[in-house]
LUMSENU-933402 format. One record per residue: z, x, y of N, C-alpha, C, CB in turn; residue number from 1; residue in three letters. Coordinates in steps of 0.02 Angstrom, whole numbers, plus 50000, padded with zeros to 5 digits. Glycine has a CB too. Layout:
! residues N
   n_up  n_east  n_north  ca_up  ca_east  ca_north   c_up  c_east  c_north  cb_up  cb_east  cb_north  loza  torza
      Z       X        Y      Z        X         Y      Z       X        Y      Z        X         Y   NUM    ALA
...
! end
This chain:
! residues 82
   n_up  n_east  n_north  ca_up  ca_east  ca_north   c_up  c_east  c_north  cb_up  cb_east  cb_north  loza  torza
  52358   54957    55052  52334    55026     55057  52370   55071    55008  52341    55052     55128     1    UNK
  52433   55067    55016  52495    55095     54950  52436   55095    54876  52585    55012     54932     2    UNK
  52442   55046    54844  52408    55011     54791  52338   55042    54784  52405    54934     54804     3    UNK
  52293   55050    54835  52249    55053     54835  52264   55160    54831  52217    54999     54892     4    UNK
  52310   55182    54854  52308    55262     54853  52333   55296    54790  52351    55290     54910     5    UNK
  52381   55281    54752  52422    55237     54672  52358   55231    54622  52459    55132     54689     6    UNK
  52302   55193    54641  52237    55181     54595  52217   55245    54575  52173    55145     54632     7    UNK
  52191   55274    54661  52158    55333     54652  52186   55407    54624  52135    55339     54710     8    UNK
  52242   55423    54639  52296    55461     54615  52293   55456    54542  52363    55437     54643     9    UNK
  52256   55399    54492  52321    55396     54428  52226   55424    54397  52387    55286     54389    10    UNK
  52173   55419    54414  52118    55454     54382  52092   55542    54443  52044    55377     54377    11    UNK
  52140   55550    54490  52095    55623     54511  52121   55654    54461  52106    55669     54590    12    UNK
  52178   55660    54406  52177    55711     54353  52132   55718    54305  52227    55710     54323    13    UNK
  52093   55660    54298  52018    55664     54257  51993   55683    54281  51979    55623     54236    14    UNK
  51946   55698    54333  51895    55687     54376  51881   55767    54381  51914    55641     54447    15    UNK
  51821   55791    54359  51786    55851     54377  51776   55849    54450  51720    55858     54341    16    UNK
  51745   55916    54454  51733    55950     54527  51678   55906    54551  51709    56037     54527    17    UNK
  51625   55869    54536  51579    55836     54563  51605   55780    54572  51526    55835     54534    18    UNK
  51644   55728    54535  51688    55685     54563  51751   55688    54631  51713    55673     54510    19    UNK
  51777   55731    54606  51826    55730     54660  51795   55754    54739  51888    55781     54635    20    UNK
  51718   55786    54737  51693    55784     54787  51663   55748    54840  51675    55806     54776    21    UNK
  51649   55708    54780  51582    55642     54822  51633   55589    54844  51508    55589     54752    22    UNK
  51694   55564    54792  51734    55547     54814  51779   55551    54879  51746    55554     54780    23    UNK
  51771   55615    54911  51832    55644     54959  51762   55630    55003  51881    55739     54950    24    UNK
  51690   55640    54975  51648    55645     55037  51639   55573    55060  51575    55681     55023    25    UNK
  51638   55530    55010  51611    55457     55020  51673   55423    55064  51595    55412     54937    26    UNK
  51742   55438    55047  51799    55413     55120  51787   55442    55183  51881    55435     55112    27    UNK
  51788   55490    55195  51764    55535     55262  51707   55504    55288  51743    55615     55248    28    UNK
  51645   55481    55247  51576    55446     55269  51576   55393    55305  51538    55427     55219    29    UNK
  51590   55334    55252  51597    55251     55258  51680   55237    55312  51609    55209     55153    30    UNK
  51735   55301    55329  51773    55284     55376  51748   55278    55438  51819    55318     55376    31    UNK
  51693   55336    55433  51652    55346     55509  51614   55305    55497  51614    55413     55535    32    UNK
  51577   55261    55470  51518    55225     55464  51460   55256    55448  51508    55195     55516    33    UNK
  51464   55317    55428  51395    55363     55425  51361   55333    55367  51408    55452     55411    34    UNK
  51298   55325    55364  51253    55331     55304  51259   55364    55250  51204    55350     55318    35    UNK
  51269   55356    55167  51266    55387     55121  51212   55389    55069  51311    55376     55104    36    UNK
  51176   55463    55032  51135    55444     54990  51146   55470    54937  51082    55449     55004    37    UNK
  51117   55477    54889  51129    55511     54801  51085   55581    54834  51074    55453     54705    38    UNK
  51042   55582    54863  51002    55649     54865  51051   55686    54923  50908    55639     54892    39    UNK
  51070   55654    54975  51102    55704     55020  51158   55728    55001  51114    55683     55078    40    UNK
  51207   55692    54967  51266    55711     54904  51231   55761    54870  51288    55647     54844    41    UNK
  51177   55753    54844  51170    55819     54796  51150   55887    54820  51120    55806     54745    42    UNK
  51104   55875    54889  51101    55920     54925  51141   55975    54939  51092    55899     54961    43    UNK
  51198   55941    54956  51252    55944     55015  51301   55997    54941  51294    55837     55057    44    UNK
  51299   55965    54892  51359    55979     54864  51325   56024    54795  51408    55903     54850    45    UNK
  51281   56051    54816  51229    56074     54747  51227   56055    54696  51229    56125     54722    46    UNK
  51236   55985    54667  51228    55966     54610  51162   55920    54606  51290    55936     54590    47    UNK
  51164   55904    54546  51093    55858     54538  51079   55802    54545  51069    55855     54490    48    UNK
  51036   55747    54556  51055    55685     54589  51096   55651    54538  50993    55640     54613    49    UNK
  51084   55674    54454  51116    55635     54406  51189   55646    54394  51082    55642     54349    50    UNK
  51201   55717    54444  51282    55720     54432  51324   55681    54465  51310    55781     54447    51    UNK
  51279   55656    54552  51298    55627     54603  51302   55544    54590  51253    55650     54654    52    UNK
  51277   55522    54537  51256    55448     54507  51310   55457    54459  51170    55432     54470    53    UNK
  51327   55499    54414  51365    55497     54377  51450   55487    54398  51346    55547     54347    54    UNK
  51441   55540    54440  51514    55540     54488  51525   55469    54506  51510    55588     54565    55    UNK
  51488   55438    54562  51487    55344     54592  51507   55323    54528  51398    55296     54620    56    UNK
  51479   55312    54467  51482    55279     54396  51564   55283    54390  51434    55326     54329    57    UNK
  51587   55356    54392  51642    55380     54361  51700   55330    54390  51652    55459     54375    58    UNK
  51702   55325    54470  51738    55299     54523  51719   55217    54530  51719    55344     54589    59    UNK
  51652   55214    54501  51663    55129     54474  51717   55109    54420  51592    55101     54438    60    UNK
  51690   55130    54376  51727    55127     54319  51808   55138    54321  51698    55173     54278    61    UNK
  51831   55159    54360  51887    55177     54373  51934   55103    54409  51876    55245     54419    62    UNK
  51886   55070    54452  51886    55025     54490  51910   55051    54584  51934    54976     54448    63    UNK
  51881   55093    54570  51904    55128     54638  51840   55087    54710  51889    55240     54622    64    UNK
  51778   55102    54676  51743    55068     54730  51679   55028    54691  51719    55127     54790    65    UNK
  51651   55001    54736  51598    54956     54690  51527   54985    54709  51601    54865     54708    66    UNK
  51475   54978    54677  51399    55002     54699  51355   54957    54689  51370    55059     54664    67    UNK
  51298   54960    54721  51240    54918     54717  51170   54968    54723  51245    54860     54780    68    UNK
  51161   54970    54656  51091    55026     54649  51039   55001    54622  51098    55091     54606    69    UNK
  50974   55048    54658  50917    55004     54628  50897   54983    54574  50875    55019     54637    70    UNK
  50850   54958    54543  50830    54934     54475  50818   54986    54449  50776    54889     54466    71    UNK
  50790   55061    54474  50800    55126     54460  50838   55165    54435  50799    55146     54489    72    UNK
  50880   55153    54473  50936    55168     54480  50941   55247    54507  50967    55150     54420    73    UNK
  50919   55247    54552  50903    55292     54615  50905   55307    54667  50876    55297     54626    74    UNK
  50927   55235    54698  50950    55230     54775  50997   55178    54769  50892    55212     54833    75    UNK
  51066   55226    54819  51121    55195     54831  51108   55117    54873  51164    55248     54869    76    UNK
  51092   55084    54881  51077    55031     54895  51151   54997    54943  51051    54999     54826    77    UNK
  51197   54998    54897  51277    54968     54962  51334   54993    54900  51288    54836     54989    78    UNK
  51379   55021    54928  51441    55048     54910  51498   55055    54957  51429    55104     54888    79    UNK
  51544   55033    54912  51611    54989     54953  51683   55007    54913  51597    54888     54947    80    UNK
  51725   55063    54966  51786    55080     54932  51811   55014    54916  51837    55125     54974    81    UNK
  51851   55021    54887  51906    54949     54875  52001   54970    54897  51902    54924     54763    82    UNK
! end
């Protein structure tokens, strides 16, 4: 868990306001087990669905969590902190 808080810590100094949101929203979510989507993220947080896709991207790339999106690439399909 150390390791895993160390990861996230060494990219929130990159991370714009739409990242560090979906991020803080997506632990709070998947701890409770709640359902997550790209449209209710964008809803929720007034940005656009492509900021909310972009953000997930950002936090992949980072290696923070992993995603599984459609051939669309439009619906969150399964996403998994690490």
């Amino acid at each position: 868990m150390l390791q895993k808080r160390r990861t996230v810590f060494l990219y929130l100094k990159d991370a714009n306001d739409a990242q560090l949101k979906v991020y803080l929203f997506l632990v709070r979510r998947l701890q409770a087990g709640d359902p997550v989507s790209i449209s209710d993220m964008a809803d929720r947080f007034n940005h656009t669905e492509k900021d909310i896709l972009r953000a997930l991207c950002y936090w992949e790339k980072c290696g923070v969590l992993t995603l599984k999106l459609s051939p669309d690439r439009t619906t969150l399909q399964q996403i998994r902190l690490l």
